[in-house]
C-alpha positions in Angstrom: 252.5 77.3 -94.8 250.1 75.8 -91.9 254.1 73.9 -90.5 255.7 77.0 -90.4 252.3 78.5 -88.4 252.2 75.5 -85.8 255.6 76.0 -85.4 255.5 79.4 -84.8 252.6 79.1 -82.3 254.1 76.4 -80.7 257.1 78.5 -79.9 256.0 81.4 -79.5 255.5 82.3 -76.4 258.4 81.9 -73.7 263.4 82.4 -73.1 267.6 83.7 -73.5 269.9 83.2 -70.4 268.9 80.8 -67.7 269.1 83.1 -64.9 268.7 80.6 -62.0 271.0 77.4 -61.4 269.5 74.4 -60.0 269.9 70.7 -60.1 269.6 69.4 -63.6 267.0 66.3 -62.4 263.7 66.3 -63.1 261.0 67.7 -60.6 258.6 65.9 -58.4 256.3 64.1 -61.0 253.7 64.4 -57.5 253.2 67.7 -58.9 251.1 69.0 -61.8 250.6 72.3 -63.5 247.3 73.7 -62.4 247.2 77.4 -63.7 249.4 79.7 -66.4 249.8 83.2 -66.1 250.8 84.5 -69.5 252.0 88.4 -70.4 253.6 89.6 -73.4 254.9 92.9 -73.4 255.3 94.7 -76.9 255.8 98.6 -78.4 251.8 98.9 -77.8 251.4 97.8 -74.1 250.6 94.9 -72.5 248.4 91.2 -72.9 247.8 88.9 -70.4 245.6 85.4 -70.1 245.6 83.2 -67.4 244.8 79.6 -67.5 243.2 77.1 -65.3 243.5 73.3 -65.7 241.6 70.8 -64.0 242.4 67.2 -64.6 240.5 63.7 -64.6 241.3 61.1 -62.1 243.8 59.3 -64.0 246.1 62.5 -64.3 244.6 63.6 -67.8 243.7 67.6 -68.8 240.0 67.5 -67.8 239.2 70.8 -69.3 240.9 74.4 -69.4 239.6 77.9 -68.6 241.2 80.7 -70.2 240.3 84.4 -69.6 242.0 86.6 -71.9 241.6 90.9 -71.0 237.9 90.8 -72.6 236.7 87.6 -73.4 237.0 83.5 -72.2 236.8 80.1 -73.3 236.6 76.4 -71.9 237.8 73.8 -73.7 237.0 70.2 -73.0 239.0 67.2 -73.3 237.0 64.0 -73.9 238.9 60.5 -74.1 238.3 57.5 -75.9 240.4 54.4 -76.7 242.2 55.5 -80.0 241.2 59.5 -79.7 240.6 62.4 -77.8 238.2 65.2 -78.7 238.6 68.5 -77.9 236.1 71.4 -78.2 235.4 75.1 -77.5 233.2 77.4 -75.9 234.3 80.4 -77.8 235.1 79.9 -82.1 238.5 82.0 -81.7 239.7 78.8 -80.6 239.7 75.4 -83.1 238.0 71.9 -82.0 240.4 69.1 -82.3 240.6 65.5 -82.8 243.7 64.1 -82.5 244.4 59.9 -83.5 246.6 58.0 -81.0 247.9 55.1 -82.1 248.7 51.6 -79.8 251.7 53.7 -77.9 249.6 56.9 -77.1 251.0 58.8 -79.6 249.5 60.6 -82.1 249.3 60.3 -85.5 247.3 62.7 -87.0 245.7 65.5 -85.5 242.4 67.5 -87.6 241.9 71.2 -86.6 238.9 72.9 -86.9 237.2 76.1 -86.9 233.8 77.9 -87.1 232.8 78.2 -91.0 235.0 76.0 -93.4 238.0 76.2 -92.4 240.1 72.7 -91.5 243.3 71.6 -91.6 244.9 68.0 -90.4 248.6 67.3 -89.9 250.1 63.5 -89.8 253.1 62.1 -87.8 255.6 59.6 -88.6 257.8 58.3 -85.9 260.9 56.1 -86.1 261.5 53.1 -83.4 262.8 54.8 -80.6 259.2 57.1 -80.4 260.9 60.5 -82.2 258.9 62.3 -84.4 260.5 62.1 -88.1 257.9 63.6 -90.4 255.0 65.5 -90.1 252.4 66.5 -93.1 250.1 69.8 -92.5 247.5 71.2 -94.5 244.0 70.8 -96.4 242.7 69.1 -99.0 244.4 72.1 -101.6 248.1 72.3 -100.4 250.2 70.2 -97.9 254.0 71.1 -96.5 255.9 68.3 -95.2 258.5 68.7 -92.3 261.3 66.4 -91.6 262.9 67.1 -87.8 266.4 65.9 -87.7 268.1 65.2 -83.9 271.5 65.1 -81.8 271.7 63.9 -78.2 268.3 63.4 -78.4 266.9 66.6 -79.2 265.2 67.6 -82.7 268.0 70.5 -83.5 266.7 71.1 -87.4 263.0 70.8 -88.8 262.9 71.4 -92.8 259.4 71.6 -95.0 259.1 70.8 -98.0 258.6 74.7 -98.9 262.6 75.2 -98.5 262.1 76.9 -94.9 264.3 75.9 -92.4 264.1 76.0 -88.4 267.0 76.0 -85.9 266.3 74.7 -82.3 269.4 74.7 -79.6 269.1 73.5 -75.6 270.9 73.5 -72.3 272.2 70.0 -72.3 272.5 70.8 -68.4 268.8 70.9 -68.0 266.5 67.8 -68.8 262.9 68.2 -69.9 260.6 68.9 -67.0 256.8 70.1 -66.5 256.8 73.2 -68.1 259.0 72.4 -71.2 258.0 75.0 -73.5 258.3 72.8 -76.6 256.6 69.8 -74.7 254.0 71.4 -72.8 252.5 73.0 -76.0 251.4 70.4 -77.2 250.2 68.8 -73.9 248.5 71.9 -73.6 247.0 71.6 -76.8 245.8 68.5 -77.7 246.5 66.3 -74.5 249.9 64.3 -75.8 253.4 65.5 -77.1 254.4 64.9 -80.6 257.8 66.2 -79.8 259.9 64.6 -77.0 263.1 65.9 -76.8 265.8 65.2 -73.3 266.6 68.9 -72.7 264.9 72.4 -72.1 265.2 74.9 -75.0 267.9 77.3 -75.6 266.9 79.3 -78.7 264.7 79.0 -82.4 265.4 80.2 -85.0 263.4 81.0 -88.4 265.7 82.8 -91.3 266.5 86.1 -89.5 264.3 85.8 -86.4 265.4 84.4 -83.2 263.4 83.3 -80.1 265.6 82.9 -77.2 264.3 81.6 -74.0 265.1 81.7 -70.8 264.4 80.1 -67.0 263.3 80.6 -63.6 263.4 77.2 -61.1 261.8 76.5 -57.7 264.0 74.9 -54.8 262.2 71.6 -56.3 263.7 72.5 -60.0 260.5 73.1 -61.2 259.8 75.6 -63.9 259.2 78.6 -62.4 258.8 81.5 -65.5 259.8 81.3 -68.8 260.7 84.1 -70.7 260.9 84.6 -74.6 262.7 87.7 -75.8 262.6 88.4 -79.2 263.3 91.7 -81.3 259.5 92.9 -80.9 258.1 91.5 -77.5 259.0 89.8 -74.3 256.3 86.9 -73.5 256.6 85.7 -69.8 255.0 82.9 -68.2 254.5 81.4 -65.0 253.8 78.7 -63.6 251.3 77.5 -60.8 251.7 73.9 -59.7 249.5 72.0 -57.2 251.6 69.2 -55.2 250.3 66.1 -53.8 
């Protein structure tokens, strides 16, 4: 079940209606994202965590500080020709290698924990640089996922476990900075596995539904990002820094 996790995770945290109109282009790509202010509000009260990024001279995620309500973490980003390693101050968090291949992209990504736990997930990608396939797990189960696209977004991802997951966009807004789906992984592990032209409307997994929604700047940059679902409403925002 470690697809149906990432996905979940991935996904997890940000909107429904987009309740500001702007021009569809892509923001200034002089500016980068330089801190995330994250709140979830559920039945029990309130989480937040803030991030910081600082980046290397050629653009790259340096390292990260989070601060969550009672504890922290830095992660580090190291680079090297066909990899980057990324490691933690605090166990809650995993230590990652992720495998590039000649493009940049990567190809198989190894998670890792404090104690024993480890898992890995492979991608496959067809000529055009879209992800077809990916293969998660350890060295006692895998689940495969096959992602399936239209106007090139990935609309349906299927595992090999029978579960299926429903993505739909706002053709009217490309991807930008911020792109929930995008910037997940960026955040994560440095590079996107999934590239898709458009921001994302809604996911869906059987009966639950994540629908997200946006916020833009007079530059059409992402301001918030909101993720309302039938238990908590996750905002984000965004802090850039503009050369």
């Amino acid at each position: 079940m470690r697809a149906i996790q990432a996905l979940l995770i991935t996904l997890s945290f940000i909107p429904a209606l987009i309740s500001c109109k702007k021009d569809s282009s892509h923001a200034s790509k002089h500016c980068r994202i330089i801190a995330i202010y994250d709140t979830v509000y559920e039945a029990s009260g309130a989480r937040a965590t803030v991030t910081r990024i600082f980046y290397d001279n050629d653009g790259r995620i340096a390292y990260q500080n989070i601060k969550w309500s009672t504890d922290s973490a830095i992660r580090i980003f190291m680079y090297h020709d066909n990899s980057i390693i990324i490691t933690s101050s605090n166990t809650r968090l995993s230590s990652d290698t992720v495998h590039l291949n000649s493009k940049g992209v990567p190809t198989l990504i190894k998670t890792g924990y404090s104690g024993p736990s480890s898992d890995s997930t492979s991608y496959s990608y067809d000529g055009a640089g879209l992800l077809t396939s990916s293969t998660s797990g350890n060295a006692y189960i895998k689940t495969t996922t096959t992602y399936t696209y239209d106007n090139g977004d990935c609309v349906k991802a299927v595992t090999s476990d029978g579960d299926v997951f429903i993505y739909t966009y706002y053709t009217d807004f490309t991807t930008r900075d911020g792109d929930p789906r995008m910037f997940e992984d960026i955040y994560d592990y440095g590079v996107p596995t999934v590239r898709n032209k458009h921001l994302i409307r809604s996911y869906q997994y059987g009966n639950y539904v994540w629908q997200y929604s946006y916020t833009f700047d007079n530059a059409g940059r992402i301001e918030t990002v909101v993720n309302r679902t039938d238990t908590y409403v996750a905002v984000r925002r965004y802090e850039y820094d503009c050369e």
